[in-house]
C-alpha positions as CSV (number, residue, x, y, z in Angstrom):
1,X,-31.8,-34.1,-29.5
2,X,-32.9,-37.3,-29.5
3,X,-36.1,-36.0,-27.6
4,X,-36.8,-38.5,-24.5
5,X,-40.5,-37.2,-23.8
6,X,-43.4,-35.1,-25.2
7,X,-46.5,-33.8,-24.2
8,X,-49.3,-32.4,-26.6
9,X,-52.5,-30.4,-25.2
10,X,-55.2,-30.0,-27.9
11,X,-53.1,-30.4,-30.7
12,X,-55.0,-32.0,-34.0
13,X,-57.0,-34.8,-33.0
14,X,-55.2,-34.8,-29.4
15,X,-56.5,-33.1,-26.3
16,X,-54.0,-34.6,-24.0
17,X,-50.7,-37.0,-24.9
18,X,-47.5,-37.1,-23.2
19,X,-45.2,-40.4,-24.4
20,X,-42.0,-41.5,-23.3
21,X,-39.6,-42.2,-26.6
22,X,-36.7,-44.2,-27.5
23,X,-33.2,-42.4,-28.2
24,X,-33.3,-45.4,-31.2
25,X,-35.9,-46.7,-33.1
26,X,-39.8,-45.1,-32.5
27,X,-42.8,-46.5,-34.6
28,X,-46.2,-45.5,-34.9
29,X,-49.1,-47.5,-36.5
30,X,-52.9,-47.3,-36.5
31,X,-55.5,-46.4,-39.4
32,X,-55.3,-43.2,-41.3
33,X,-57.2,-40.8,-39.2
34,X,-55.8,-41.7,-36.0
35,X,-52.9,-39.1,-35.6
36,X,-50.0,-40.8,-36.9
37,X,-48.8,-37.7,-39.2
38,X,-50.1,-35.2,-36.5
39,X,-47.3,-36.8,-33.6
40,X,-44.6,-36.4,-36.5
41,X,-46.1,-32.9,-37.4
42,X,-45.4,-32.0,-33.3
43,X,-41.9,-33.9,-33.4
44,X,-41.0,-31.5,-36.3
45,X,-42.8,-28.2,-34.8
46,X,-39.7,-29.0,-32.1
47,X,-37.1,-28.5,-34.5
48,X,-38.8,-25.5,-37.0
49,X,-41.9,-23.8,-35.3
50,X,-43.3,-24.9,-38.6
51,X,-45.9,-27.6,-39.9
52,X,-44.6,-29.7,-42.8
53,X,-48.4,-30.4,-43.7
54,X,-49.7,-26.5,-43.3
55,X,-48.9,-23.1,-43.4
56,X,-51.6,-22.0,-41.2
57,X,-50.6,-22.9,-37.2
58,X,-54.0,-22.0,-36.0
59,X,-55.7,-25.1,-38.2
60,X,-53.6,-27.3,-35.6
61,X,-55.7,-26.5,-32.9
62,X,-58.0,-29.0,-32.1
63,X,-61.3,-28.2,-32.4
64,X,-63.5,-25.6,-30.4
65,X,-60.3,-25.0,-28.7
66,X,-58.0,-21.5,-28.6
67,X,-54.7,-22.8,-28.2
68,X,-52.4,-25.9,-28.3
69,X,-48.8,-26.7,-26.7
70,X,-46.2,-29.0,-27.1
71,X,-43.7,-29.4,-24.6
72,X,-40.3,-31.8,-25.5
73,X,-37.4,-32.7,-22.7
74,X,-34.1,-33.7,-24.1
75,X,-32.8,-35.9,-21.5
76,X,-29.5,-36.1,-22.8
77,X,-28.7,-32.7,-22.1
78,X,-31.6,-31.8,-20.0
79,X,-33.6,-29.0,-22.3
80,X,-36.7,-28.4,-22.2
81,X,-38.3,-26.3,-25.2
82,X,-41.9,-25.3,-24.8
83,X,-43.9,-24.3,-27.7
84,X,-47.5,-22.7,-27.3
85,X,-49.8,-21.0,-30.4
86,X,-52.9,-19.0,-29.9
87,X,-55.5,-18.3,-32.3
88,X,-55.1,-15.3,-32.3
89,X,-51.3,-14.9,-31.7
90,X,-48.0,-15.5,-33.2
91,X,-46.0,-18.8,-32.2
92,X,-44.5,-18.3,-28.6
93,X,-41.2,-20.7,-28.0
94,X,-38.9,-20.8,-24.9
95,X,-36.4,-23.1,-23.7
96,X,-35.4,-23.6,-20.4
97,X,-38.2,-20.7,-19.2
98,X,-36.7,-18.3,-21.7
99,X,-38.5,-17.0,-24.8
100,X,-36.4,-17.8,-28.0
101,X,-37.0,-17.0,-31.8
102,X,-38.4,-20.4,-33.2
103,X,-35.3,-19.9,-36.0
104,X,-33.1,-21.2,-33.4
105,X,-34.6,-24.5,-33.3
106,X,-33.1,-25.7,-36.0
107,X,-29.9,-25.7,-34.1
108,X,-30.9,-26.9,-31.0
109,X,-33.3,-30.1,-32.2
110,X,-31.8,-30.5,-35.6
111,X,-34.4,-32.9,-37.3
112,X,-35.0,-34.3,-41.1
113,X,-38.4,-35.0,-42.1
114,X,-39.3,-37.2,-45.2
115,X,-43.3,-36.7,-45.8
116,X,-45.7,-37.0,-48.5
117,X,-44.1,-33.8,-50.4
118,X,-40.4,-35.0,-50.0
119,X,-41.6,-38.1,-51.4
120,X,-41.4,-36.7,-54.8
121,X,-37.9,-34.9,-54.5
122,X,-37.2,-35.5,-57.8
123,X,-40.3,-34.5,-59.3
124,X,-40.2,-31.4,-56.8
125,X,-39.4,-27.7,-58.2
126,X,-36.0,-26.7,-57.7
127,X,-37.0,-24.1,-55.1
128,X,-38.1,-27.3,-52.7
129,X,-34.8,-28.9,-53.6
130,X,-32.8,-26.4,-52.7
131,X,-34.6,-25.4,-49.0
132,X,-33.6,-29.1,-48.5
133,X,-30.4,-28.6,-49.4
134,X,-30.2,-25.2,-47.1
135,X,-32.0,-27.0,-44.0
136,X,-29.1,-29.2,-43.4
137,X,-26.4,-26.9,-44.4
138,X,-27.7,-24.7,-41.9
139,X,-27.7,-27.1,-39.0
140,X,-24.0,-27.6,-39.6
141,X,-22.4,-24.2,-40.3
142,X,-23.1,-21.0,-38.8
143,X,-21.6,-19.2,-41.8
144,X,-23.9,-20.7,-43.9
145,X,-27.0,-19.0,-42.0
146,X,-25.1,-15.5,-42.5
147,X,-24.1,-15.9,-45.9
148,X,-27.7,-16.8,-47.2
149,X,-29.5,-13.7,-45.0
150,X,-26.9,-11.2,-46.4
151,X,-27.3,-12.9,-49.9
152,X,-31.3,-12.7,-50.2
153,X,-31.0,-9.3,-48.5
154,X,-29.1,-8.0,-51.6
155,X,-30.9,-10.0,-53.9
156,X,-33.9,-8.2,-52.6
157,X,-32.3,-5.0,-53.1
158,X,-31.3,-5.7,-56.5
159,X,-34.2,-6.6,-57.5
160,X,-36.1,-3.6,-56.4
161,X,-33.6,-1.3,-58.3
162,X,-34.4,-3.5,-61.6
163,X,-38.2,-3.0,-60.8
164,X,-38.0,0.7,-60.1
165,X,-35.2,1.2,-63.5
166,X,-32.6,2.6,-61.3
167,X,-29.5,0.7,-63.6
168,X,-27.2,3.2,-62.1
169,X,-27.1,2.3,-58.4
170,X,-26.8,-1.6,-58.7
171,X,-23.4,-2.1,-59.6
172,X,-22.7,-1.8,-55.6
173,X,-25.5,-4.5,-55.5
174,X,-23.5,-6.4,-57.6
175,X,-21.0,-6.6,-55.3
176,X,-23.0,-7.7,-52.1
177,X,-24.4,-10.4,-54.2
178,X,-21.1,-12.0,-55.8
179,X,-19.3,-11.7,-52.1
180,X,-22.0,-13.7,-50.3
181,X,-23.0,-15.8,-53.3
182,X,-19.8,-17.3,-54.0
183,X,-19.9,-18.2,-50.2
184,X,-23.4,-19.6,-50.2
185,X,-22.3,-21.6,-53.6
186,X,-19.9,-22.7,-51.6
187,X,-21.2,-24.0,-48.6
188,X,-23.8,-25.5,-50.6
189,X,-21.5,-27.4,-53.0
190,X,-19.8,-28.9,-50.1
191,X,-22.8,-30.2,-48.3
192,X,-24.1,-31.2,-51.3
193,X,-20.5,-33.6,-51.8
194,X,-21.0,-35.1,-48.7
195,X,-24.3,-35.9,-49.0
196,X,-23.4,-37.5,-52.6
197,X,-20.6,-39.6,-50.8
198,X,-22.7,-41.0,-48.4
199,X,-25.5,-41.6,-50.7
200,X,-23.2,-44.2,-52.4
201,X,-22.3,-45.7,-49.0
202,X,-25.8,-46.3,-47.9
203,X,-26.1,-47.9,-51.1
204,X,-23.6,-50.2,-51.5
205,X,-24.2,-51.1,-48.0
206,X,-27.9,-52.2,-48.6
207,X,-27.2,-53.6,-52.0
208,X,-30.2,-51.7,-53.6
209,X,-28.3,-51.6,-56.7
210,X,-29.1,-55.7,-57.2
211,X,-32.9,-53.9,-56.9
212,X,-33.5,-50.9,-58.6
213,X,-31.5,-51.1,-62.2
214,X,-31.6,-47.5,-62.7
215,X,-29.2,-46.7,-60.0
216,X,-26.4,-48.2,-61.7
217,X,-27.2,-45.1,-64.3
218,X,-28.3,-42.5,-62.5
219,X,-26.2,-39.1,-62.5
220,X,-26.4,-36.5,-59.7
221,X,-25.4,-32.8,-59.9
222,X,-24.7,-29.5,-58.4
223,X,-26.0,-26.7,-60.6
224,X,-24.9,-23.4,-58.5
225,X,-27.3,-21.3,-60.3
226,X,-25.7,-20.0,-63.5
227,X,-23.1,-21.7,-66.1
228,X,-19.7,-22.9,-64.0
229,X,-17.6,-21.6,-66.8
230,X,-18.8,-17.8,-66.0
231,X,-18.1,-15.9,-62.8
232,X,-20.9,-14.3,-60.8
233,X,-19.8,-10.7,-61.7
234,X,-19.3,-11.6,-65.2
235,X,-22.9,-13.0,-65.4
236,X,-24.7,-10.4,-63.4
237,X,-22.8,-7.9,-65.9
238,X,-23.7,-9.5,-68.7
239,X,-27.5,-9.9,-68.6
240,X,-28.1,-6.8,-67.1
241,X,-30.3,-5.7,-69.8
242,X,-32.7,-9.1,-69.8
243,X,-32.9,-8.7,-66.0
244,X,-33.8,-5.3,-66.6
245,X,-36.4,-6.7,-69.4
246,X,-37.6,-9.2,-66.4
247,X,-37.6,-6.6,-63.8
248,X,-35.7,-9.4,-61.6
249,X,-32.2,-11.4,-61.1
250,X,-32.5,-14.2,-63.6
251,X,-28.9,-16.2,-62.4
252,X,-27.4,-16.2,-59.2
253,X,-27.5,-18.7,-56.4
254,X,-31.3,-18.2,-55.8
255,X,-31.8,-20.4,-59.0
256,X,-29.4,-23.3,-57.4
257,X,-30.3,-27.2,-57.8
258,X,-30.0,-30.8,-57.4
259,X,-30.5,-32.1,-60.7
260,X,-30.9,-36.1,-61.4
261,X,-30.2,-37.4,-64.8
262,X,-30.4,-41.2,-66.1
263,X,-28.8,-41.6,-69.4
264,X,-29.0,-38.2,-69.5
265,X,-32.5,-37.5,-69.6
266,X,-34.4,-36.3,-66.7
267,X,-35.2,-38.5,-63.8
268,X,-38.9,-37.6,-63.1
269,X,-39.4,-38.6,-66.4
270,X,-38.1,-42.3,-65.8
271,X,-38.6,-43.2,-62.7
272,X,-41.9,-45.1,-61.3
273,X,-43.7,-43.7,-58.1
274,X,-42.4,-46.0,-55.4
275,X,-38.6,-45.4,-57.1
276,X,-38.8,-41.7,-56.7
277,X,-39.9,-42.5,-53.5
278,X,-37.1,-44.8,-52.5
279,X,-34.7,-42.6,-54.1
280,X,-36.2,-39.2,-51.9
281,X,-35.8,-41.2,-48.8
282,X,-32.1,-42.8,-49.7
283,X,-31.0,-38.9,-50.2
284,X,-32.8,-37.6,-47.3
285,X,-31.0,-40.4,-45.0
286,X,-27.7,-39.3,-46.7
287,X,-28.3,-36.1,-45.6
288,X,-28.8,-37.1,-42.3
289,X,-25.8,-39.1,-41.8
290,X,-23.5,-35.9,-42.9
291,X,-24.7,-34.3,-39.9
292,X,-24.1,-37.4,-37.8
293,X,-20.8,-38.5,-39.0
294,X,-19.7,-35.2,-40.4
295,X,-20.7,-33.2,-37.7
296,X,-21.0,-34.9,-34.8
297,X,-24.7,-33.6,-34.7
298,X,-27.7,-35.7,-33.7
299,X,-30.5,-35.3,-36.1
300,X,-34.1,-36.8,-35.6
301,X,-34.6,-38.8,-39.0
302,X,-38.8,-38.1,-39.5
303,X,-40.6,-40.4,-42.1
304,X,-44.1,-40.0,-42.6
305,X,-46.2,-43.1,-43.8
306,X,-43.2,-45.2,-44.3
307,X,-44.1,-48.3,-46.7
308,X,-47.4,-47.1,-49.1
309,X,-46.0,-47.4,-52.5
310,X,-43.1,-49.5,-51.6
311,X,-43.7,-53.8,-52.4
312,X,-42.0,-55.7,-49.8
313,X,-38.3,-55.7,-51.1
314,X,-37.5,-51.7,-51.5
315,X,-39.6,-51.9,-47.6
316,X,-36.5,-54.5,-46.4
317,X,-34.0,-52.0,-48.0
318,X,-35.4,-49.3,-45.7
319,X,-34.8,-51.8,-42.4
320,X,-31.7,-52.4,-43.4
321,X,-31.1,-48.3,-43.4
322,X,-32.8,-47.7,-40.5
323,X,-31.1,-50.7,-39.3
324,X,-27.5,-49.0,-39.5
325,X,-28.5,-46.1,-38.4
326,X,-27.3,-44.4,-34.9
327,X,-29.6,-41.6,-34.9
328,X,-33.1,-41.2,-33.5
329,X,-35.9,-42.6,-35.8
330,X,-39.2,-41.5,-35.5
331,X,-41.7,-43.2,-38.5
332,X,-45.4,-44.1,-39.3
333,X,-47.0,-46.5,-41.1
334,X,-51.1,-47.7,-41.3
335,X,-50.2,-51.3,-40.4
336,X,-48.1,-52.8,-37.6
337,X,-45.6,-53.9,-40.3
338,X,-43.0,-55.4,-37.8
339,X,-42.1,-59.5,-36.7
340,X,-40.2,-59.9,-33.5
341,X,-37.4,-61.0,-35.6
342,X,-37.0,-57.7,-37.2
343,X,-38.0,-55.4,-34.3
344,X,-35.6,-57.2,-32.5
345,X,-32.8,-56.2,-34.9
346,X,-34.2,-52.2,-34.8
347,X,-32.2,-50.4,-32.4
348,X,-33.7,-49.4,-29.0
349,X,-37.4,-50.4,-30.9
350,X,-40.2,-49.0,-29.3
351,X,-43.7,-49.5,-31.1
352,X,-47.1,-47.0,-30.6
353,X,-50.6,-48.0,-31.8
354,X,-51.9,-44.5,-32.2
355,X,-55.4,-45.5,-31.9
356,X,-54.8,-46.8,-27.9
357,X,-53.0,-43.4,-27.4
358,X,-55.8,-40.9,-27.8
């Protein structure tokens, strides 16, 4: 990453696109309909084999057709990485002519999308929280990846013997799960610091305190998935009887979260729409600075429908991130939003009216 140029064949509304883009600043604008979400949608296919708007791949073929492909050239490093779906057939993905699991994407165009369902972050379940979480710690450290396989592999296990009342043989369970959940824990709690760290940064930097009150309040924490005063042992030992009851693991690090307190009372209950929205996006940027500054990876930084919800000072907070930002920005909005005094300031800017492209 950054991706220099794409090519779509009867994806969504498209039946044949190829754009050049900027390594800085890309926007897209036209009426809803036109296929702003659909571009982001293939941006992110590049980085996940996955669809942020549907589970079903075979629904983003366009219409009366058997097959789309998507085809992105990094010309940074020269990669190209094709991706092709049948009707009828799993996802096929190579890069540079050779077939590759569409896991390893993640690696190779590391991306962070902010869309309609990241809007409400802390509104979200704690399951969505924590695959955020787990995206981008993933991106960064190998380890991680291993840790959480081997960790939902014995959780799996475990949970099977609980099901099937087989109390005798889990002890050895136990101890798969407490080595690679204290190192998930781990990795997690030390993503999640840096991402807390640079949070603060980006907002001291844009002054969104002087806007949005409740950030001089708010409270953000790292709950690892059972009480921090306990081991993992200890608490797998000690409620083996209501997991029993359950028929499943009730604690562990499959129940971790990002919780978000104001005056100690629960921040989807507090904040307004267009603040959670403001706030999803300020941590989803934080994240994506950790891999930039942190670890010297280059992350595409995806936001879907940019300014509904937002009045026009939290929409100049979010220039003034995108602003600062050194990575490759890729965002959508209905309406051409932008001056020439402000797309001047944008780096690299380069602007798309979706309806002209089709």
């Amino acid at each position: 990453m950054p991706l220099s140029k794409i090519s779509l064949t009867n994806f969504r509304c498209f039946e044949s696109l190829e754009l050049s883009l900027s390594p800085g600043v890309n926007f897209f604008y036209g009426s809803n309909g036109s296929g702003k979400t659909s571009l982001l949608e293939a941006i992110y296919l590049f980085s996940s084999g996955k669809s942020f708007k549907s589970t079903n791949l075979a629904a983003l073929i366009k219409h009366n057709n058997k097959k789309f492909s998507l085809r992105g050239y990094d010309g940074t490093k020269g990669d190209v990485i094709e991706i092709n779906k049948m009707i009828d057939k799993p996802i096929n993905v190579a890069l540079n002519n050779k077939k590759i699991a569409s896991n390893k994407l993640l690696k190779k165009f590391p991306c962070t999308p902010i869309h309609n369902t990241t809007f409400s972050f802390a509104n979200a379940s704690p399951d969505f929280r924590r695959k955020l979480l787990d995206r981008s710690a993933a991106i960064c450290d190998e380890k991680f990846l291993a840790s959480w396989f081997a960790y939902y592999r014995a959780l799996k296990q475990r949970n099977s013997l609980l099901k099937n009342n087989r109390i005798s043989d889990i002890y050895a369970w136990n101890k798969q799960l407490v080595h690679y959940g204290n190192s998930l824990t781990e990795l997690r709690h030390l993503f999640f610091e840096k991402t807390l760290n640079n949070f603060r940064i980006i907002l001291n930097s844009i002054g969104a305190i002087n806007v949005f009150d409740f950030l001089k309040h708010i409270e953000i924490s790292f709950f690892q998935g059972w009480e921090k005063n306990h081991t993992l042992l200890n608490i797998l030992e000690d409620n083996i009887y209501n997991d029993k009851r359950r028929k499943t693991t009730l604690f562990g690090p499959h129940k971790s979260d990002i919780k978000f307190f104001i005056n100690d009372i629960d921040a989807k209950q507090i904040l307004s729409r267009g603040e959670q929205k403001f706030f999803s996006i300020l941590w989803s940027c934080a994240q994506n600075e950790v891999l930039k500054k942190e670890y010297n990876i280059d992350p595409v930084l995806i936001i879907d429908d940019i300014k509904s919800e937002l009045d026009e000072r939290v929409f100049d907070l979010l220039m003034k991130i995108i602003q600062h930002s050194k990575n490759q920005i890729i965002f959508s909005c209905i309406d051409d939003t932008f001056s020439s005094k402000i797309a001047d300031s944008l780096n690299q800017f380069k602007m798309f009216h979706v309806e002209q492209l089709r």
